[in-house]
C-alpha positions as CSV (number, residue, x, y, z in Angstrom):
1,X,29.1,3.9,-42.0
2,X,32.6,3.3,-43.8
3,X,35.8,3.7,-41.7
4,X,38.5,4.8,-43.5
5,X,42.0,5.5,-42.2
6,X,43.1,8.6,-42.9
7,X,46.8,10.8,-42.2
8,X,47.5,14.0,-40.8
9,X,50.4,16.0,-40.9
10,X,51.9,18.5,-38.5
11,X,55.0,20.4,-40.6
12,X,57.4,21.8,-38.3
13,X,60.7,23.8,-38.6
14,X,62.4,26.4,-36.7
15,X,63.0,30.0,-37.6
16,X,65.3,32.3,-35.5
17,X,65.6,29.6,-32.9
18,X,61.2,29.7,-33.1
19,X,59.4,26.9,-33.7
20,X,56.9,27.4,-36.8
21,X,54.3,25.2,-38.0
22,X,52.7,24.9,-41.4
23,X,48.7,24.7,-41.2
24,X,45.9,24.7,-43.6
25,X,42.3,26.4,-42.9
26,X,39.3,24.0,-43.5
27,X,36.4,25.6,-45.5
28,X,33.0,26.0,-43.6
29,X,31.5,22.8,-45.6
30,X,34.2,20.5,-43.8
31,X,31.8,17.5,-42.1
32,X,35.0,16.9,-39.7
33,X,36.4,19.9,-38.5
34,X,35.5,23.1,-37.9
35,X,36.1,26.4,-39.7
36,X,39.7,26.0,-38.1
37,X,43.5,26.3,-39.0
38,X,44.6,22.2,-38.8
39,X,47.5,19.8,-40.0
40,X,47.2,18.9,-43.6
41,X,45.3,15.6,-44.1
42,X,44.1,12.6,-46.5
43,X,42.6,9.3,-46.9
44,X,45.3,6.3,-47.2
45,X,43.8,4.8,-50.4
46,X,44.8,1.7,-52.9
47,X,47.4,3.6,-54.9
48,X,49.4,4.7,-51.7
49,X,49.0,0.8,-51.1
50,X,50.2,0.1,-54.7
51,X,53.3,2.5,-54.2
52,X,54.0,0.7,-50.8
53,X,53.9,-2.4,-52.0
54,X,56.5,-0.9,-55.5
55,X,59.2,0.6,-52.7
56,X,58.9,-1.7,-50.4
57,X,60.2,-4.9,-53.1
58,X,62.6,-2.2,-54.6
59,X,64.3,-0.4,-51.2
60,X,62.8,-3.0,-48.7
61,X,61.5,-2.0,-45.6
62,X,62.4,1.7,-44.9
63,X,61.4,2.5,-41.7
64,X,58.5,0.9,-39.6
65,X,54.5,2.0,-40.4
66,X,56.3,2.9,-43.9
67,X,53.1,2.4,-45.9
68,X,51.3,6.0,-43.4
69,X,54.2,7.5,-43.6
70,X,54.4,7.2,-47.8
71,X,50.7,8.4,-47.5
72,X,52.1,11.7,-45.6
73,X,54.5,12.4,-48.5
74,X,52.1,11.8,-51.4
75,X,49.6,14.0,-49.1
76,X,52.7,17.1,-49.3
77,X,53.8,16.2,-52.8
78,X,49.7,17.2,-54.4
79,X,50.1,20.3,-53.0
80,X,53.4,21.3,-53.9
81,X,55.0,21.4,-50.3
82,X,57.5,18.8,-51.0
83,X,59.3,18.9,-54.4
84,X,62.7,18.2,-55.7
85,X,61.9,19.3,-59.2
86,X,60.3,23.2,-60.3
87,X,57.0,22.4,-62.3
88,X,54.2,24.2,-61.4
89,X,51.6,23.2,-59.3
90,X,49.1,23.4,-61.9
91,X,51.2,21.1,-63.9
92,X,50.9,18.1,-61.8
93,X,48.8,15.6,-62.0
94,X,47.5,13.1,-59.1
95,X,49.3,10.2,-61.4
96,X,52.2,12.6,-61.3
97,X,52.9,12.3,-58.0
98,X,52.3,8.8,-57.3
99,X,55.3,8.5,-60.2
100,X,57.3,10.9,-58.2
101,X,57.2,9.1,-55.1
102,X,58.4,6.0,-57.0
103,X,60.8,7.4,-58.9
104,X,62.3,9.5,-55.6
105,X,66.4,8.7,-54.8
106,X,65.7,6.1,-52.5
107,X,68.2,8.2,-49.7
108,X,65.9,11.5,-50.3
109,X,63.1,9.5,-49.4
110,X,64.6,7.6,-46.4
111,X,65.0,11.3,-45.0
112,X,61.6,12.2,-45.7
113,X,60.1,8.8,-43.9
114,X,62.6,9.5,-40.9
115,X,61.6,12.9,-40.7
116,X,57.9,12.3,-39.1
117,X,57.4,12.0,-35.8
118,X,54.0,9.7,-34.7
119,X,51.9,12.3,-33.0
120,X,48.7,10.7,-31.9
121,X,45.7,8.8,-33.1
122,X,42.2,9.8,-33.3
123,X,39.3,8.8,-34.1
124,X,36.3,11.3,-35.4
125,X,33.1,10.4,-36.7
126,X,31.5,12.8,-38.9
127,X,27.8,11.1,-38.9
128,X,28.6,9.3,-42.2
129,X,32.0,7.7,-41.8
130,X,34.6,7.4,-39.3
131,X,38.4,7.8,-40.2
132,X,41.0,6.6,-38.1
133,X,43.1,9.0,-38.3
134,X,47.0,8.8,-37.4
135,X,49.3,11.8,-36.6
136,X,53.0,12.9,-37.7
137,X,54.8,15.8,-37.2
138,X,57.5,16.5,-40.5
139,X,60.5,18.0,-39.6
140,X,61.5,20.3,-42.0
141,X,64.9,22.4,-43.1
142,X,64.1,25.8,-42.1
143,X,65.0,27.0,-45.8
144,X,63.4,25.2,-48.1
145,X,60.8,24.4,-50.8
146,X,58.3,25.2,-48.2
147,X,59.0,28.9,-48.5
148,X,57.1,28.6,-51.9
149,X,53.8,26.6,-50.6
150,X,51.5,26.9,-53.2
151,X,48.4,25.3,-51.6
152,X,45.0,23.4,-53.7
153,X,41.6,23.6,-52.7
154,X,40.9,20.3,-53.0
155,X,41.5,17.9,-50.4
156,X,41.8,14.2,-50.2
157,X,40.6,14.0,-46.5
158,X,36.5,13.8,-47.3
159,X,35.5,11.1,-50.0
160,X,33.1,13.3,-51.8
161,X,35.3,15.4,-54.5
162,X,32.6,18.5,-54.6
163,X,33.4,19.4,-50.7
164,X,36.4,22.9,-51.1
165,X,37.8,22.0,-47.6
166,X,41.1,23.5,-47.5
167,X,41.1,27.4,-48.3
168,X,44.3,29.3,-47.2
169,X,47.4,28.2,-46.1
170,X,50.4,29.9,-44.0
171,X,53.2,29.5,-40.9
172,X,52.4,30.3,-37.7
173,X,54.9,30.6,-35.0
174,X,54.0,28.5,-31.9
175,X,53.7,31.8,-29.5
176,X,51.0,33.4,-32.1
177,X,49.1,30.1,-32.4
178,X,49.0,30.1,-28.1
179,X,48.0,33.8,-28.6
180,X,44.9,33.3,-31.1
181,X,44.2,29.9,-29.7
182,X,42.4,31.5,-27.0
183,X,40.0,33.8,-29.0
184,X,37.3,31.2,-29.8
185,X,37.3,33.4,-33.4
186,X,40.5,31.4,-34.3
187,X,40.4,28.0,-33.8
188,X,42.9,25.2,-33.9
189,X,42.4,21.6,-33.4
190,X,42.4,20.9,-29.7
191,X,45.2,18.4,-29.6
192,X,47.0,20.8,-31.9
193,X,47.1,23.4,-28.8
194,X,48.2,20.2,-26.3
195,X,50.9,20.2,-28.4
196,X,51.9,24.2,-28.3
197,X,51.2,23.9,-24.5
198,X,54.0,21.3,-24.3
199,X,56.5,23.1,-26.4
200,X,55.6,26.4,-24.7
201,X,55.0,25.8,-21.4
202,X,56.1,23.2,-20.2
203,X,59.6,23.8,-22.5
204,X,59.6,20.0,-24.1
205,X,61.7,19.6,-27.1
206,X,59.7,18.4,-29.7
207,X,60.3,14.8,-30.3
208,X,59.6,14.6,-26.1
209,X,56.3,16.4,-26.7
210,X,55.1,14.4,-29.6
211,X,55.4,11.2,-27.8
212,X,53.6,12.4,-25.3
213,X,50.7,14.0,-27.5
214,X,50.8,10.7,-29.1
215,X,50.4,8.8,-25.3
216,X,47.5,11.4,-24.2
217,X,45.5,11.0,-27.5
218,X,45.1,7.5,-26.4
219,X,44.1,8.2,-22.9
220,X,42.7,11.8,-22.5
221,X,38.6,12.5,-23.1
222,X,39.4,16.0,-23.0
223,X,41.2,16.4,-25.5
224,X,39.9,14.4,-28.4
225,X,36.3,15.3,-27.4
226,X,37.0,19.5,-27.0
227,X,35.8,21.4,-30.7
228,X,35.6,24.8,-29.1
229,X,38.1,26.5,-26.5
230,X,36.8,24.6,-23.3
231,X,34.0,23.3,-24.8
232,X,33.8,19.5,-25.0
233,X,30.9,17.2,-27.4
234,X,29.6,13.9,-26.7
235,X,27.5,12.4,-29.5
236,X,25.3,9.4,-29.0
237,X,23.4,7.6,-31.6
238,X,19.6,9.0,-32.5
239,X,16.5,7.8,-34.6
240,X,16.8,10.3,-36.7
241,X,17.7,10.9,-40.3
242,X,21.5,11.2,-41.8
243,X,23.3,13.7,-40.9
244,X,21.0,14.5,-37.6
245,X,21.5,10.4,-36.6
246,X,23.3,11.7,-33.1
247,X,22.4,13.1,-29.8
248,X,24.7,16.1,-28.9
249,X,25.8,16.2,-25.4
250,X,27.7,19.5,-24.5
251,X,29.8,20.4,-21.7
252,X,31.3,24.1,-21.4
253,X,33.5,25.7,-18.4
254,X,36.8,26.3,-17.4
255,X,36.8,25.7,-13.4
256,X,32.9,25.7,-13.5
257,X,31.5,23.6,-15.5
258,X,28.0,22.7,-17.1
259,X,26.3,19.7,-18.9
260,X,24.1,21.0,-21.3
261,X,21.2,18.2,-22.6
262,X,22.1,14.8,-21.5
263,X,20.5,12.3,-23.9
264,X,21.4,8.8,-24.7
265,X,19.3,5.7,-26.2
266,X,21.2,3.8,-23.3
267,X,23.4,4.3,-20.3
268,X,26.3,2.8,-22.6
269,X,26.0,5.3,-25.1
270,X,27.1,8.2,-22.9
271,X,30.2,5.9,-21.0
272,X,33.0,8.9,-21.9
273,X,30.7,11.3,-20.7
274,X,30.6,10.0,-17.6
275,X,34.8,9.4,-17.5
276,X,34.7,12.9,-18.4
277,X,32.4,13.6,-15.0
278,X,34.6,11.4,-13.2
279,X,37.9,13.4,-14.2
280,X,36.2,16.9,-13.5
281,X,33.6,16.3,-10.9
282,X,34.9,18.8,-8.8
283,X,34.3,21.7,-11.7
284,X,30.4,20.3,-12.3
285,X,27.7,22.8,-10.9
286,X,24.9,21.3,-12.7
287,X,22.7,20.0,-16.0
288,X,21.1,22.6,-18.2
289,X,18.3,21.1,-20.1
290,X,17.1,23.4,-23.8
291,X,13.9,21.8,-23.9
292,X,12.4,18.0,-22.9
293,X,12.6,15.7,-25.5
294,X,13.4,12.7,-24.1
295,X,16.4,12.1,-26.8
296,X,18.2,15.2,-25.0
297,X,17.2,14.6,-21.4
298,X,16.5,11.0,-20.7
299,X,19.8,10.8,-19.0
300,X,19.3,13.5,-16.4
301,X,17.7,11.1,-14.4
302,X,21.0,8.7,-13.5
303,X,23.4,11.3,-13.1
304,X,21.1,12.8,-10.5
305,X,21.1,9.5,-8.8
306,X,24.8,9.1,-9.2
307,X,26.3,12.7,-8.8
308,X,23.1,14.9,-7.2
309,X,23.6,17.5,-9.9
310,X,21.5,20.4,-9.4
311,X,19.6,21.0,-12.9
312,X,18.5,24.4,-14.7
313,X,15.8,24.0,-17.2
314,X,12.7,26.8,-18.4
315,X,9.4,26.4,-16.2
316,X,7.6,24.3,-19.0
317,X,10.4,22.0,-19.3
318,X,10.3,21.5,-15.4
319,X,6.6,20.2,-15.4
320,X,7.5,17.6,-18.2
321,X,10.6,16.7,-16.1
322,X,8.3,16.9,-13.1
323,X,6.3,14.4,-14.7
324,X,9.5,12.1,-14.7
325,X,10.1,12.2,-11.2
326,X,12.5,14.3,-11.9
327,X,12.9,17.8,-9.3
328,X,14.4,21.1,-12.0
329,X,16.2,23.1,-8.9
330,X,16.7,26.4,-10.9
331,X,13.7,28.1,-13.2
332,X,15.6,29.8,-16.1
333,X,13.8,33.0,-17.7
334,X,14.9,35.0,-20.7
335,X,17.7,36.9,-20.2
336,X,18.8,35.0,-17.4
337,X,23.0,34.6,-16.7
338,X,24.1,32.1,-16.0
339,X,28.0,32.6,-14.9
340,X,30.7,30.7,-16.0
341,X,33.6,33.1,-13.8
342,X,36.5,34.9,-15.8
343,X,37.2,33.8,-19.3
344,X,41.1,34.1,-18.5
345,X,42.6,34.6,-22.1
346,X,40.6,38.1,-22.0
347,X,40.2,38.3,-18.4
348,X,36.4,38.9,-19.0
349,X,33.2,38.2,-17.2
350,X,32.2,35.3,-18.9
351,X,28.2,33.8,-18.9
352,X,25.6,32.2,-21.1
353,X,22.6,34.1,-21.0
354,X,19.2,32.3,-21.6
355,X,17.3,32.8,-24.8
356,X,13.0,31.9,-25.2
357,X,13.0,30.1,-27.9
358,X,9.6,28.5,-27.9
359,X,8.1,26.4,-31.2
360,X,9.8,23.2,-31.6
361,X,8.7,21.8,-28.3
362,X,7.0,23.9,-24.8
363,X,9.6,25.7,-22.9
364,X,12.6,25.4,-25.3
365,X,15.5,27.7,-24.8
366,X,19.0,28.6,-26.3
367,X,22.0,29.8,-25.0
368,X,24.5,32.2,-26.1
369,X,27.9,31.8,-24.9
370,X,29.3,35.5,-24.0
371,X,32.2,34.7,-26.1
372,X,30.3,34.3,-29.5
373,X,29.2,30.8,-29.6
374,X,25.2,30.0,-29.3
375,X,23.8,26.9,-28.1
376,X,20.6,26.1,-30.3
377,X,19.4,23.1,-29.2
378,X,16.3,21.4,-31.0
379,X,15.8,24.5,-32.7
380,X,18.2,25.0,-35.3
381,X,19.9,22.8,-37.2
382,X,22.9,23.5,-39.7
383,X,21.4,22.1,-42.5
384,X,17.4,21.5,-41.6
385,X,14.8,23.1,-40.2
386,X,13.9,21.3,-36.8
387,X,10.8,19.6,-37.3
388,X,8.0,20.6,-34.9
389,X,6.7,16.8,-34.1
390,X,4.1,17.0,-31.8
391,X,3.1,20.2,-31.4
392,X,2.5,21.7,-35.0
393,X,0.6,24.6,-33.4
394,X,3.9,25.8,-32.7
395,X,5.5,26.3,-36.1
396,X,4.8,29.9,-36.2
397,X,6.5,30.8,-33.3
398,X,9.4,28.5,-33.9
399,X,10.1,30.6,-37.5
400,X,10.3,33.3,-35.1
401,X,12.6,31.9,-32.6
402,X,14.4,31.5,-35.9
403,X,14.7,34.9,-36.8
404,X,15.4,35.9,-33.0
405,X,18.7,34.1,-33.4
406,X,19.7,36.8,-35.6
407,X,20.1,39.8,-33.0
408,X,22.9,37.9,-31.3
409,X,26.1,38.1,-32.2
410,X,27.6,34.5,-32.1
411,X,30.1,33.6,-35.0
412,X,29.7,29.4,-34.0
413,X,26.3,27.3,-33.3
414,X,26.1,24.2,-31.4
415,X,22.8,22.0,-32.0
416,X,21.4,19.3,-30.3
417,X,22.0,17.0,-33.5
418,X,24.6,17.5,-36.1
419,X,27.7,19.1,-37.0
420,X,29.2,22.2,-35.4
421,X,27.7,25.3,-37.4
422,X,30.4,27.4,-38.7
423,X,28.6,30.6,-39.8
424,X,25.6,30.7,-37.3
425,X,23.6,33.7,-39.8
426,X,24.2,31.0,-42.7
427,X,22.5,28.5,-40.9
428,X,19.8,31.1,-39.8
429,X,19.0,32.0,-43.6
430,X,18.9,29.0,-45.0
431,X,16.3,27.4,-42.4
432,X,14.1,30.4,-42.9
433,X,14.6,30.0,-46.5
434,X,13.7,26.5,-46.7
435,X,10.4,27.2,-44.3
436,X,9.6,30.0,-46.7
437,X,9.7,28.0,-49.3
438,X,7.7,25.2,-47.5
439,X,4.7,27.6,-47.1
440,X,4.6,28.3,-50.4
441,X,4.8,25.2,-51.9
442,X,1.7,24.0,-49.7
443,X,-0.3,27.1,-51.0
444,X,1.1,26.2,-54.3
445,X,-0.8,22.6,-54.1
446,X,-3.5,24.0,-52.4
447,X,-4.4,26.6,-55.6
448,X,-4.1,23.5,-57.7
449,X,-6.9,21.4,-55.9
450,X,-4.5,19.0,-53.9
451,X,-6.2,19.4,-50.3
452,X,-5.1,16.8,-47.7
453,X,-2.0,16.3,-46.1
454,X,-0.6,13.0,-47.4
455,X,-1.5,14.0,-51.1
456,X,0.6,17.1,-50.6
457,X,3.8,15.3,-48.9
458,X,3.8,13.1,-51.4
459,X,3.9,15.9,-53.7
460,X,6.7,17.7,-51.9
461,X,8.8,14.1,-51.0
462,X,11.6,14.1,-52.6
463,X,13.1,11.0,-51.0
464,X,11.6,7.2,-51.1
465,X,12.7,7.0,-47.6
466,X,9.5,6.5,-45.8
467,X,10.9,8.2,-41.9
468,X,11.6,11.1,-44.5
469,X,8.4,11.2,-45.7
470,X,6.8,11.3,-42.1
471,X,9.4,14.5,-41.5
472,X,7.4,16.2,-44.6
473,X,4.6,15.2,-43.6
474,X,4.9,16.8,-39.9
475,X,6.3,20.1,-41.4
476,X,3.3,20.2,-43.5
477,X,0.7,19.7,-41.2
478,X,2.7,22.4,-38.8
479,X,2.7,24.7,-42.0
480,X,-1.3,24.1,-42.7
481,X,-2.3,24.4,-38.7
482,X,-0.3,27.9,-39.2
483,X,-1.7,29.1,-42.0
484,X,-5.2,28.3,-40.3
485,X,-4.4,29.9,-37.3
486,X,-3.3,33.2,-39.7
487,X,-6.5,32.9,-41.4
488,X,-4.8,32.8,-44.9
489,X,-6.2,29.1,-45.1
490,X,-9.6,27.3,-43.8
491,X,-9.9,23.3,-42.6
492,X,-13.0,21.5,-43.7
493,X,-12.7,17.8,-42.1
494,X,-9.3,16.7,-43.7
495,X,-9.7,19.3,-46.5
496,X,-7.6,22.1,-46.3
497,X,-8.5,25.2,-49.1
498,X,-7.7,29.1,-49.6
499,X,-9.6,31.5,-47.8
500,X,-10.6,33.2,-50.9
């Protein structure tokens, strides 16, 4: 885990006497964000440092935090947004424009650096590395340069180069970005709304509201923790492998509220969840639980104790918890609602119905938010096909749960590990894929004489990691207990060979 401090601007300027603001979409493969329209951003790295460290012994000290703020222009300069001169963006090199800042009149730049307005600070973990990331707002003339924004498809924010993050660009007036912000199809960054909300309706000029986005960042949960429109995620660390190496905690609602799949290695871990409680106790109406592995229930337990939630969980999932000491007070059944009130941007009936989705574990479930967005749990992943542990029997029906997924129309999925996924039917195909492609692999080794489970994961490891290799080695075994159970395969003591 590398920490890296990272800048994001908010460009601002007003347009008959409206306030617009300049914003970038983030590609699908973003690890931080969402698919969702967001400041411009990058990594502070040692040739902002060297240009500091060049102005700051020619000009002196500009302006106070002058080495972010230099970042900010440099970030504006690679993509063509601010520029005195009229080359092409094509034309410029990323030595270019660490020679332009240097070589910028040193009054040009002072209105540049006293142009931003500090905006916040967050911090967001993308399972790999966590960036510190500080917040301006740039002021800019409302004719300009930035009339003729010519926007790159590379961005600095993620240190791997092969990631396409930012993919359109445009200016949105603050009343359209209030409008769309509430259609969970178009997202903006949460705090990006707090700050609309204060300019809108609360009628703060925009220095005012700035500072106080900046003071809330520092002291709100709800805020920095909300991805989706009133949905908030708490992750917590997991024994898994990268990028799965979290526990997702959810919580969804407007005035009633839900924790979905409470799981922590340790009281400790889940300590702004429970601030979060604490701040909206009066919204809570219960704990869902999607299935009962202990990683995304083990908490259940001590908010009982502490709050006497009532909890919602599938009839299989209650025995295990019963087991635990642990009273489920509503049995959930396919195609159960489960209502959430009026979604008020729409002023619909808004619910999360409950999906079977048996195969990773007895009694898992799903839950598709009626506004598009479905709750996966341990069953899909973005990236990898859940693994089915314990209960290999299962892998059959899990592919199928898989494929269930499809008939629902949900444009965002939320798993129990992992990053938000961004184009649910995506995520879909490519886990059936990759279990496709497991099955025939094994019968691949199979017709070649390699018969036993740890001959064939060695095979089919493709990482030295040894926990990886136990992953392949479950998903084997699941595969070759299937392929018994569909007769396409017999078992003779720890041999396993084609029917034919």
């Amino acid at each position: 885990m590398v920490d890296y401090e990272a800048i994001s601007v908010i460009i601002f300027k007003v347009k008959n006497n409206q306030p617009y603001f300049y914003l970038v979409k983030r590609g699908s493969e973003m690890p931080i964000y969402p698919d969702t329209w967001t400041s411009i951003a990058g990594i502070k790295n040692e040739k902002d440092q060297e240009v500091y460290s060049f102005l700051y012994d020619k000009a002196g000290n500009i302006i106070d935090d002058m080495s972010s703020r230099l970042t900010a222009v440099r970030l504006m300069l690679e993509r063509n947004i601010l520029s005195p001169f009229e080359e092409e963006q094509s034309a410029i090199t990323e030595q270019d424009v660490y020679e332009r800042i240097k070589n910028l009149d040193p009054d040009l730049l002072s209105v540049y650096l006293h142009s931003m307005i500090p905006a916040g600070f967050q911090k967001i973990d993308d399972g790999k590395n966590i960036f510190n990331v500080k917040k301006y707002i740039f002021i800019s003339a409302g004719r300009s340069i930035f009339e003729k924004v010519n926007l790159i498809n590379e961005s600095t924010i993620y240190s791997n180069p092969r990631f396409k993050l930012e993919t359109k660009s445009r200016w949105f007036s603050a009343k359209q970005i209030k409008k769309l912000s509430e259609k969970p199809s178009k997202l903006f960054v949460p705090s990006f709304i707090f700050l609309i909300h204060l300019i809108i309706d609360e009628e703060m000029k925009l220095i005012e509201a700035a500072r106080k986005l900046d003071r809330t960042m520092n002291t709100d949960i709800s805020i920095e923790n909300q991805i989706l429109p009133f949905i908030w995620k708490f992750m917590t660390p997991a024994l898994t492998l990268l990028p799965f190496h979290t526990t997702n905690i959810y919580v969804i609602g407007d005035e009633t509220k839900y924790i979905i799949d409470p799981g922590a290695n340790s009281v400790s871990d889940i300590v702004n969840l429970l601030s979060f409680i604490e701040e909206h106790i009066n919204e809570i109406e219960g704990i869902i639980l999607t299935s009962a592995n202990a990683d995304h229930c083990n908490q259940v337990l001590e908010l009982k104790k502490r709050y006497n939630f009532p909890i919602y969980s599938s009839h299989n999932v209650s025995e295990v918890m019963k087991k635990e000491d642990c009273v489920v007070n509503h049995i959930l059944k396919e195609g159960d609602k489960i209502q959430l009130g009026t979604y008020k941007p729409s002023d619909k009936d808004w619910f999360l119905e409950v999906i079977g989705l048996p195969g990773n574990s007895p009694g898992c479930i799903g839950l598709f938010d009626s506004r598009g967005i479905i709750f996966t749990g341990s069953t899909l992943h973005k990236t990898l096909t859940s693994t089915p542990g314990p209960y290999p029997n299962s892998y059959d029906e899990l592919f199928r749960s898989i494929e269930r997924l499809k008939k629902y129309p949900a444009r965002f999925g939320l798993s129990g590990r992992g990053n938000i996924m961004t184009d649910v039917n995506a995520s879909i195909s490519l886990n059936l894929k990759r279990m496709k492609w497991a099955e025939k692999s094994i019968l691949k080794h199979l017709k070649a004489g390699i018969s036993q489970i740890d001959e064939i994961a060695e095979e089919l490891a493709n990482k030295k990691l040894p926990l990886w290799k136990r992953v392949t080695r479950n998903t084997i075994e699941a595969n070759l207990e299937k392929l018994v159970i569909q007769k396409k395969i017999i078992r003779r003591g720890e041999d396993y060979l084609l029917s034919n």
